[in-house]
BALUMVO-435454 format. One line per 2 residues: number of its first residue (from 1); for each residue x, y, z of C-alpha. Coordinates in nm, 4 decimals, always signed. Each point is the difference from the previous one (the first is absolute). Example, Ala and Ser with C-alpha at 12.3 -4.5 7.8 and 13.67 -1.06 7.14 Angstrom:
# residues 2
1> +1.2300,-0.4500,+0.7800 ~ +0.1370,+0.3440,-0.0660
//
This chain:
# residues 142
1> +3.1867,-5.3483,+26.7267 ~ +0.0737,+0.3373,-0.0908
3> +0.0073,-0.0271,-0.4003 ~ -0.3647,-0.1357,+0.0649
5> -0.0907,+0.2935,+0.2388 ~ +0.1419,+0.2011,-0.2979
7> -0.2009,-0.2327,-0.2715 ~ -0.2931,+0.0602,+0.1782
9> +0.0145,+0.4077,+0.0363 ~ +0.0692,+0.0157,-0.3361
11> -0.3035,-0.1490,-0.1207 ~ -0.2664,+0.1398,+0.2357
13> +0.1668,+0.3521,-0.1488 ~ -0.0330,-0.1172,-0.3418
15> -0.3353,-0.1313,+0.0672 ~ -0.1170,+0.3281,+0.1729
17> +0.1208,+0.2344,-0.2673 ~ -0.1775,-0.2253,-0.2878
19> -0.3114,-0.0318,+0.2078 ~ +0.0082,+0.3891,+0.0880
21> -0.0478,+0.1573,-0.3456 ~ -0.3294,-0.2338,-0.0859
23> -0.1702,+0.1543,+0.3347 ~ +0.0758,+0.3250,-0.0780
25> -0.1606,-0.0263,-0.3345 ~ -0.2305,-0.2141,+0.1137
27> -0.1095,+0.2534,+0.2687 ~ -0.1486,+0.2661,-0.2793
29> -0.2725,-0.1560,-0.0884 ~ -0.2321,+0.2921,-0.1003
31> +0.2718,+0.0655,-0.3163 ~ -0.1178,-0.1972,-0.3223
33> +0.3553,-0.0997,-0.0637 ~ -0.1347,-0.2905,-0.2185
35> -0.2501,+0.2166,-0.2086 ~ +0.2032,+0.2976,-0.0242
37> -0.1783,+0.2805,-0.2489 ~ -0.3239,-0.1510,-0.0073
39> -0.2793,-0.1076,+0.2039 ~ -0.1286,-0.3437,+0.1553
41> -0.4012,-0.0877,+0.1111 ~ +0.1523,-0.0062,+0.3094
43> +0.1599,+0.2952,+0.0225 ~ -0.2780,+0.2074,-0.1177
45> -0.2608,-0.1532,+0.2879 ~ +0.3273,+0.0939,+0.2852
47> -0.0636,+0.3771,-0.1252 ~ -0.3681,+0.1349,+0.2037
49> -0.1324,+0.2927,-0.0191 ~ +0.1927,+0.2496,+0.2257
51> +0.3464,-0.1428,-0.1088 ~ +0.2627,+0.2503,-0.0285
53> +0.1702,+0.0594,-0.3734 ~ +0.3195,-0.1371,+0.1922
55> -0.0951,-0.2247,+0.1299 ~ -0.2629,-0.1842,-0.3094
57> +0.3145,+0.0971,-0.2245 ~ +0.2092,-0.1898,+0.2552
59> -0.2359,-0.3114,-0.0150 ~ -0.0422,-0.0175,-0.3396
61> +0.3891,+0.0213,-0.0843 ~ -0.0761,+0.2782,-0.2903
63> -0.0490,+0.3714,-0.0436 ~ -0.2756,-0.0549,-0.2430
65> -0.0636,+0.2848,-0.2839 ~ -0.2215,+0.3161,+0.0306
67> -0.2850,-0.0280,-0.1721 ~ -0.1837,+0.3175,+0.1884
69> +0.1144,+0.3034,+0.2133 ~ -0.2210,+0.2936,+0.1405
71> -0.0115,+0.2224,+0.2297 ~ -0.2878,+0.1864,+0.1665
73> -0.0714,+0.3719,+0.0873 ~ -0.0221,-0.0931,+0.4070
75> +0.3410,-0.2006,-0.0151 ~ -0.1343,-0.3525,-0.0716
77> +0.1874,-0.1506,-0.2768 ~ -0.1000,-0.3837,-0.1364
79> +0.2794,-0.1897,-0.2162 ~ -0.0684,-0.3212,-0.1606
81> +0.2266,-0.2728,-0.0965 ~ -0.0132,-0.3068,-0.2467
83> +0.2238,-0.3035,+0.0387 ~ +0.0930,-0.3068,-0.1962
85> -0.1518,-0.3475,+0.0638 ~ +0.2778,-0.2439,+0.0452
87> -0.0117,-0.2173,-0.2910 ~ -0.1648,+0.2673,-0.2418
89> +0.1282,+0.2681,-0.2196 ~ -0.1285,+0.3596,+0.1207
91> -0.2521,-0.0011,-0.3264 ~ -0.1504,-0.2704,+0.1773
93> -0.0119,+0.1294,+0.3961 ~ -0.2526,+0.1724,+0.1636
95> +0.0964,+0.0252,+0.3403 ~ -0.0440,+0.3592,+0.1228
97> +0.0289,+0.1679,+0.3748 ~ -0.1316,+0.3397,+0.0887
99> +0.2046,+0.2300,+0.3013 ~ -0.1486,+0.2908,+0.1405
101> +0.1776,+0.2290,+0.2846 ~ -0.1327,-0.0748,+0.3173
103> -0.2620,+0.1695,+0.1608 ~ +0.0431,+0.1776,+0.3097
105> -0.2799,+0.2707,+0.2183 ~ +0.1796,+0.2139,+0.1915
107> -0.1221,+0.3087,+0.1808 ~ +0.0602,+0.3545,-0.1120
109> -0.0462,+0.2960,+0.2486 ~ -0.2210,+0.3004,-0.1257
111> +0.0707,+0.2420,+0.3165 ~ -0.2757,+0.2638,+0.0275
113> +0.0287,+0.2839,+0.2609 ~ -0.2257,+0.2382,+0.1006
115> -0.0246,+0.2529,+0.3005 ~ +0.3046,-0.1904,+0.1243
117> -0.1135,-0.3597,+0.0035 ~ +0.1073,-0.2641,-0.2311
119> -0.1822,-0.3140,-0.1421 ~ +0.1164,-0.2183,-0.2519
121> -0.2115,-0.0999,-0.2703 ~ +0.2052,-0.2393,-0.1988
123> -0.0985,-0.3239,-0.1296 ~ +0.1355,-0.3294,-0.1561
125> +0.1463,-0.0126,-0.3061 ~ +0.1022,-0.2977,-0.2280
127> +0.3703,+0.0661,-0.1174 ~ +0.1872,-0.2621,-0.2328
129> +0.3557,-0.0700,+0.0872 ~ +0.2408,-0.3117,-0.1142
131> -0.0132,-0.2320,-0.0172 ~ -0.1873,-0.2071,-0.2859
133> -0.2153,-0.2214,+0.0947 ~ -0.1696,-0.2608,-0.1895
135> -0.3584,+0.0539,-0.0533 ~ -0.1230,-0.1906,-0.2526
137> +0.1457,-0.3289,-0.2163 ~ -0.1278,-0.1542,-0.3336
139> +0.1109,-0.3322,-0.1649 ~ -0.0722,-0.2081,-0.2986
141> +0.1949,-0.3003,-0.0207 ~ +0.0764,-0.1772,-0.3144
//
């Protein structure tokens, strides 16, 4: 009775530790593990408008290749990035994203004072501050 209490332990521990490793990679599901360095249909509809760089980049399984980088005078700054069709060589992809920082209004203070009483005059103000966010995406599929 006990070598089969034994048996037994045995193999619900080697089941659990074969079983264990397929959840755990089973559990990322956003990572393209099976298109790695290029980019699916379906990946490219997951990524909206609004999508983080991280977190498209993290979808798409790729870091994709700068194809444009600016930056403004009032602290915006746009980046756009190409990537590879799975399936096609990069002479034949035309799969682009375009980041910008995201916009935020935030109020600055303009303090006047006069014959001792104090107003504030501020007003909003957009500022631009990380991170990237997708704002616009273009694809051609061959």
């Amino acid at each position: 009775m006990k070598r089969i209490i034994t048996g037994l332990a045995t193999l619900a521990a080697i089941v659990t530790l074969s079983v264990a490793p397929a959840v755990l990679v089973g559990s990322s599901a956003e990572a393209a593990s099976g298109t790695p360095g290029c980019i699916t249909k379906s990946e490219f509809r997951k990524v909206t408008k609004k999508t983080t760089i991280k977190k498209a980049r993290r979808i798409i399984g790729a870091k994709g290749r700068l194809s444009y980088s600016n930056s403004y005078s009032d602290g915006d700054a746009s980046r756009s990035y190409d990537f590879r069709q799975c399936g096609q060589r990069w002479s034949l992809s035309s799969v682009s994203l375009d980041f910008e920082k995201t916009e935020r209004r935030v109020w600055v203070s303009d303090w006047y004072c006069y014959d001792g009483e104090c107003e504030d005059w501020g007003g909003y103000e957009t500022k631009y501050v990380k991170p990237f966010i997708v704002t616009g995406k273009y694809a051609y599929w061959f």
